[in-house]
C-alpha positions as CSV (number, residue, x, y, z in Angstrom):
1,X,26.9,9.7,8.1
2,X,26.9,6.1,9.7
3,X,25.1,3.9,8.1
4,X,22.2,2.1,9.9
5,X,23.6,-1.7,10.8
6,X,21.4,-4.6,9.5
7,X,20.1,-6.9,11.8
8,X,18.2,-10.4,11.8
9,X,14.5,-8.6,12.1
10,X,15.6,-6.3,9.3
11,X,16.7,-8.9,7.1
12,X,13.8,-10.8,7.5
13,X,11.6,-7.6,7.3
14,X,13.1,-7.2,3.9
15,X,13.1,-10.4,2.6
16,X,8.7,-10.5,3.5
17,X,8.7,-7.1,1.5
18,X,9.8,-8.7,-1.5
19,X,7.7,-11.7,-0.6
20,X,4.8,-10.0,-0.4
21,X,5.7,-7.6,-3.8
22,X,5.7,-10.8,-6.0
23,X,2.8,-12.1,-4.8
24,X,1.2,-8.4,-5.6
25,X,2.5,-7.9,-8.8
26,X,1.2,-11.6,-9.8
27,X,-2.0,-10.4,-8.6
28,X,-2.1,-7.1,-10.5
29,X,-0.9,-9.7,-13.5
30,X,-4.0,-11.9,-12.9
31,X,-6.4,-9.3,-13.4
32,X,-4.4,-7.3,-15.8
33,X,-3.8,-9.9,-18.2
34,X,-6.5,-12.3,-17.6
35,X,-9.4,-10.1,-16.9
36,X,-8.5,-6.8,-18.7
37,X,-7.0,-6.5,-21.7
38,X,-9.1,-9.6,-23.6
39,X,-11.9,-7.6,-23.3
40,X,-10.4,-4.6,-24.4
41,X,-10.8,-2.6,-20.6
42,X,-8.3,-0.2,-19.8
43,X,-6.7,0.9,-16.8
44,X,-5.0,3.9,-15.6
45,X,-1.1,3.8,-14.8
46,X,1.5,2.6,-17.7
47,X,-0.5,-0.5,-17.4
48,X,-3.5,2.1,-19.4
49,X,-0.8,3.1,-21.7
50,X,0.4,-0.2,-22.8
51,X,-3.1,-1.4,-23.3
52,X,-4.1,1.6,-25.5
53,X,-0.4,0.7,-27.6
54,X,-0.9,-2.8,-27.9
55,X,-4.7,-2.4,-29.2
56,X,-3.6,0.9,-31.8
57,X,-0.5,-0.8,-33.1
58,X,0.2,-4.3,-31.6
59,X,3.0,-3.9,-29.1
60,X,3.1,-6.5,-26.7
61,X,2.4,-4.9,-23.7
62,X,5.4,-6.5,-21.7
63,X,7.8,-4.3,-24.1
64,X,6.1,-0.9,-23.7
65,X,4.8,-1.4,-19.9
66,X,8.6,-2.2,-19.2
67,X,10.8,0.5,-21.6
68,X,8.3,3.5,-19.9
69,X,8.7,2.3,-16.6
70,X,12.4,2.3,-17.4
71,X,12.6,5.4,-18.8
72,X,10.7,7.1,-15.7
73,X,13.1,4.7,-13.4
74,X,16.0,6.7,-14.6
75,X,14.4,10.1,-14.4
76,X,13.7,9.0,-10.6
77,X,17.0,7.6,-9.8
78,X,18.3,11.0,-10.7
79,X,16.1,12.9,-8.8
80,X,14.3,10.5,-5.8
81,X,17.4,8.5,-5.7
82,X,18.1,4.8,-4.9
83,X,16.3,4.0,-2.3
84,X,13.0,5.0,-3.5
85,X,13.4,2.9,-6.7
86,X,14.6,0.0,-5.9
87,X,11.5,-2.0,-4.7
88,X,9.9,-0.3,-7.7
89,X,12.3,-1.6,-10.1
90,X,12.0,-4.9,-8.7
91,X,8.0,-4.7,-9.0
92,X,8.3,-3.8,-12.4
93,X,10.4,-6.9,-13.1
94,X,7.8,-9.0,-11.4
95,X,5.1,-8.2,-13.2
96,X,7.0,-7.8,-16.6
97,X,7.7,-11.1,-16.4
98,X,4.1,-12.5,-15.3
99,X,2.8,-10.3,-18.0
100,X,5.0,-11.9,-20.4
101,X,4.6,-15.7,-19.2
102,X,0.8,-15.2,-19.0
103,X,-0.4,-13.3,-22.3
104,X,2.4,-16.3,-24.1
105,X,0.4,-19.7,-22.2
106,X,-3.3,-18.4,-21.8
107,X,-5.4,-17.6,-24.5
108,X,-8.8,-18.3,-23.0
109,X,-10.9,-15.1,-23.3
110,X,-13.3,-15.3,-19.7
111,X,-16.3,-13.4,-19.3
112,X,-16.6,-12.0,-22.7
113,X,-20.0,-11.7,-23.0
114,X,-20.0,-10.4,-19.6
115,X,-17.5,-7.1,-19.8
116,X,-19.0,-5.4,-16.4
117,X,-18.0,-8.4,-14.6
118,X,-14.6,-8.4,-16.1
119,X,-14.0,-4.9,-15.2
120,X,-15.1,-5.7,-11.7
121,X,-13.1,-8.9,-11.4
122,X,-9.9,-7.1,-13.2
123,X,-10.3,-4.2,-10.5
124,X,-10.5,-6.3,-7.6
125,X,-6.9,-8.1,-8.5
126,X,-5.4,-4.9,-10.0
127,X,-6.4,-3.0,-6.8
128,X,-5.4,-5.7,-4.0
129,X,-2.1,-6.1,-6.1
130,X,-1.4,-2.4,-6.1
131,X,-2.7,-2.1,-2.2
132,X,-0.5,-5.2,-0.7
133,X,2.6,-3.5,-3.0
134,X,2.3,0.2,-1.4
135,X,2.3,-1.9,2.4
136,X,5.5,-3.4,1.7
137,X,7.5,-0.2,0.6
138,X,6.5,-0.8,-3.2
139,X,5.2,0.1,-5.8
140,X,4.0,-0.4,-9.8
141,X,5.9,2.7,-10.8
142,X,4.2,4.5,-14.1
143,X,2.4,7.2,-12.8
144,X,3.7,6.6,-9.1
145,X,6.7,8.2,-10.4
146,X,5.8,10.9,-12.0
147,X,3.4,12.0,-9.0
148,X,6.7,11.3,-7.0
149,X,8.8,14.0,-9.0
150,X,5.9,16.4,-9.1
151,X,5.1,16.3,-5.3
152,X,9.0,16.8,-4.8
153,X,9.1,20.5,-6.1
154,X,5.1,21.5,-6.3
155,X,2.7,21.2,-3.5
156,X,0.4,18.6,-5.3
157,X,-1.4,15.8,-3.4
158,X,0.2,13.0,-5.0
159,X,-3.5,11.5,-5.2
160,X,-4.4,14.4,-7.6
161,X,-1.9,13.8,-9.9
162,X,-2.3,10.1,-9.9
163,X,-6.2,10.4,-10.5
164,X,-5.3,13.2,-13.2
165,X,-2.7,11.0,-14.9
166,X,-5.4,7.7,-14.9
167,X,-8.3,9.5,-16.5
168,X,-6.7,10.9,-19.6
169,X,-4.7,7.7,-20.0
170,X,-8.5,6.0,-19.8
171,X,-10.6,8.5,-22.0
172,X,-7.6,8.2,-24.5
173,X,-8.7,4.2,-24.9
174,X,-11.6,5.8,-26.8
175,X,-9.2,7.1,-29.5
176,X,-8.5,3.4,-30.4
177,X,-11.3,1.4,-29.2
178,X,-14.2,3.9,-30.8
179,X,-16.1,2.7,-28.0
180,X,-17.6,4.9,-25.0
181,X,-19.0,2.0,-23.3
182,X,-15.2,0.5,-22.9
183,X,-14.2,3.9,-21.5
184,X,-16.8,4.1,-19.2
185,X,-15.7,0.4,-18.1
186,X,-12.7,2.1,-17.3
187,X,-14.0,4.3,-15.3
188,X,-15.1,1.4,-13.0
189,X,-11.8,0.2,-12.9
190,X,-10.5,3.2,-11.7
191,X,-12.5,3.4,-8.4
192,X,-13.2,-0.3,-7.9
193,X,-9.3,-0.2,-7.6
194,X,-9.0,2.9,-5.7
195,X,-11.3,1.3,-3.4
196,X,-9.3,-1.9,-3.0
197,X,-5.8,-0.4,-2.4
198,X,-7.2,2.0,0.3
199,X,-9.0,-1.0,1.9
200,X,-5.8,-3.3,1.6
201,X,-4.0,-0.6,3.4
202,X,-6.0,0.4,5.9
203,X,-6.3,-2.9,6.8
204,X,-2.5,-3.7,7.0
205,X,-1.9,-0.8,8.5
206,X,-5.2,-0.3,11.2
207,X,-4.0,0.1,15.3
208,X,-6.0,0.0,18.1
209,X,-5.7,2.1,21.6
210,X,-6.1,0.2,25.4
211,X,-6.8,2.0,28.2
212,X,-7.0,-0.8,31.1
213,X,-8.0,-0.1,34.6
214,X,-7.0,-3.3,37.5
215,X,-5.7,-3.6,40.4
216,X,-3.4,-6.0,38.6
217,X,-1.9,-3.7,36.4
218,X,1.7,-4.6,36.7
219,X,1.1,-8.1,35.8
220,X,-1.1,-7.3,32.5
221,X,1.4,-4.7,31.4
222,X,4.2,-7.8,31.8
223,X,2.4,-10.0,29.8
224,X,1.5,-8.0,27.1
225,X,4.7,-6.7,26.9
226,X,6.1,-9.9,26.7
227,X,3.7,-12.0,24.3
228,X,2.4,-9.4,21.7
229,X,5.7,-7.0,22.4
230,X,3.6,-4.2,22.9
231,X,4.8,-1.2,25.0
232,X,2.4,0.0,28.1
233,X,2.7,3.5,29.1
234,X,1.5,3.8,33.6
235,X,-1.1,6.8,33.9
236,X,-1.9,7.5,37.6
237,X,-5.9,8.5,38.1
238,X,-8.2,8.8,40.2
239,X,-11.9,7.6,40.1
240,X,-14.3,10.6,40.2
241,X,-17.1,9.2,42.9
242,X,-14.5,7.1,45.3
243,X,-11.9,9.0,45.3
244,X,-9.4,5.7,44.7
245,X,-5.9,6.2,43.3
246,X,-5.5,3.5,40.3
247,X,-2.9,3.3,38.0
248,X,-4.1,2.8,34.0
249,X,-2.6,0.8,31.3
250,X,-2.2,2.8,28.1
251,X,-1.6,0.3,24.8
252,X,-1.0,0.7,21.4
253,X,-1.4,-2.5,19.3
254,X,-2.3,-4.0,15.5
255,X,-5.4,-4.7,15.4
256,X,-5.1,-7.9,14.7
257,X,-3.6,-8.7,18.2
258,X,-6.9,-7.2,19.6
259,X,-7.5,-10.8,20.6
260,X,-4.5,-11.7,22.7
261,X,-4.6,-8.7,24.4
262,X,-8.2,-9.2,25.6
263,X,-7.0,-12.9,26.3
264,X,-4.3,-11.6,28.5
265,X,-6.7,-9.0,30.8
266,X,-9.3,-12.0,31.1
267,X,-6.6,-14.5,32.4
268,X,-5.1,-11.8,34.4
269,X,-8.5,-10.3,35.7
270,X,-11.9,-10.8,34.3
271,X,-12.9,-7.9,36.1
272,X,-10.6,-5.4,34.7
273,X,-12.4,-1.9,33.3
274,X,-11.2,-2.2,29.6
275,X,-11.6,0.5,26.9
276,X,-10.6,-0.4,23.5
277,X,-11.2,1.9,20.4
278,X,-9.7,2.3,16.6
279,X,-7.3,5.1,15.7
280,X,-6.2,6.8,12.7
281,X,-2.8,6.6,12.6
282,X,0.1,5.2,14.7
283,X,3.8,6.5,14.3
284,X,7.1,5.9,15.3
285,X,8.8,2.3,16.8
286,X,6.7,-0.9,15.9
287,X,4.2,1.3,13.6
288,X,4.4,3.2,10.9
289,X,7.1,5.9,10.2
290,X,6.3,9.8,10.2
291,X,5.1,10.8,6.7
292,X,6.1,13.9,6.4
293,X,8.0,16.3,4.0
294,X,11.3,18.6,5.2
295,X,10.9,22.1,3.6
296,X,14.0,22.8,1.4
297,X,15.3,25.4,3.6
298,X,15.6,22.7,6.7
299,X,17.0,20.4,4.0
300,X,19.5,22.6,2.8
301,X,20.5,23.2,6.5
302,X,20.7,19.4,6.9
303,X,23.1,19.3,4.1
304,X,25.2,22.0,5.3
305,X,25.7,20.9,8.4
306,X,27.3,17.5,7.9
């Protein structure tokens, strides 16, 4: 099999991934470390499982969060293979590290009289951290792994076994904390950051659909193809009541170059027909890739084959 060549805008694609990781995982440190553990508030993931170890029998929780995520980071090289741990294992490092220089030079203890707000703060950070990690190929590992191996021979929603996996790690806080009010801040914790990371996605990842209608079609399609690189696709109609042939302008585009497109079909024509409207998803070149699964048998073909 030929390996893919590496170009310029893949290079610098990579190099913003792990930009944009560190910058996560000091996040997820912030409100981990900061906002979390001083006032005893767990969290799901290993982060939850450090916690619980470092409050029952004083293990810093840069040893344990790192030597479980190792352990699992073997288990998955073996069976998800390199290229699915190798931002994770980088992550991991990241945050390790922040965890380690922060719990060492800050010893302020913020918002203890105020544990709701902490949770909520805490949450916030943890989520956006986890959220801006998943839309740059990463990840925190933990319990991302394990719903990893699962999925890979059981039809599980990896979101089932993640929520699974976060609760029991939270309701077992209340083995060492003896406090139900703690788990239930939790609990908060939980969906305030299962909030954030969808939002943090969705909103890295949110496309908008174009249909333009002008007698200056070509000239629109040029520009935008030229200043936001986005692709037009021609669709010859035909308005119902005059009977006119018109060509239409079909465009795909972030959302956040709603505004240079609309720029564009104003200088070009200010009386162009323009429909603009939010879609789900958007696959394939310049988008996202195709997330789905081959069933073993296709795999196995796949394998035979080459």
């Amino acid at each position: 099999m030929q390996r893919p060549k590496l170009t310029k805008a893949g290079i610098l694609a990579e190099v913003r991934d792990y930009l944009v990781i560190g910058i996560a995982m000091m996040s997820y440190c912030i409100g981990w470390a900061i906002f979390l553990l001083p006032n005893n508030i767990t969290t799901g993931g290993v982060a939850g499982v450090s916690s619980i170890l470092f409050w029952g029998t004083g293990i810093p929780v840069q040893t344990s969060y790192f030597v479980i995520n190792a352990i699992l980071l073997l288990i998955a090289l073996r069976v998800l293979g390199w290229k699915f741990c190798v931002k994770t294992i980088y992550a991991v490092l990241v945050l390790t590290l922040g965890v380690t220089f922060v719990t060492a030079n800050y010893h302020d203890h913020l918002l203890s009289d105020q544990p709701f707000m902490a949770a909520i703060i805490g949450a916030v950070f943890c989520g956006c951290g986890v959220g801006l990690g998943l839309s740059s190929n990463g990840s925190t590992g933990g319990t991302d792994i394990i719903a990893a191996v699962i999925n890979k021979y059981r039809d599980i929603s990896l979101g089932r076994v993640i929520m699974l996996c976060d609760v029991v790690i939270i309701s077992s806080s209340y083995l060492v904390l003896r406090d139900w009010e703690k788990v239930i801040y939790g609990y908060v914790v939980l969906y305030v950051t299962s909030f954030c990371i969808d939002w943090v996605v969705n909103s890295q990842r949110s496309s908008v659909q174009f249909f333009i209608i002008s007698d200056r079609w070509r000239e629109i399609g040029e520009r935008i193809n030229r200043e936001p690189h986005r692709g037009c696709t021609i669709i010859d109609a035909q308005g119902f009541y005059s009977g006119k042939e018109v060509k239409m302008l079909f465009v795909l585009a972030k959302r956040r170059q709603s505004d240079m497109i609309f720029r564009i079909i104003n200088e070009m024509d200010p009386h162009a027909f323009v429909s603009q409207s939010a879609v789900i998803g958007v696959y394939g070149e310049g988008f996202d890739q195709f997330k789905v699964r081959r069933s073993k048998s296709v795999a196995h073909k796949a394998v035979a084959t080459e």
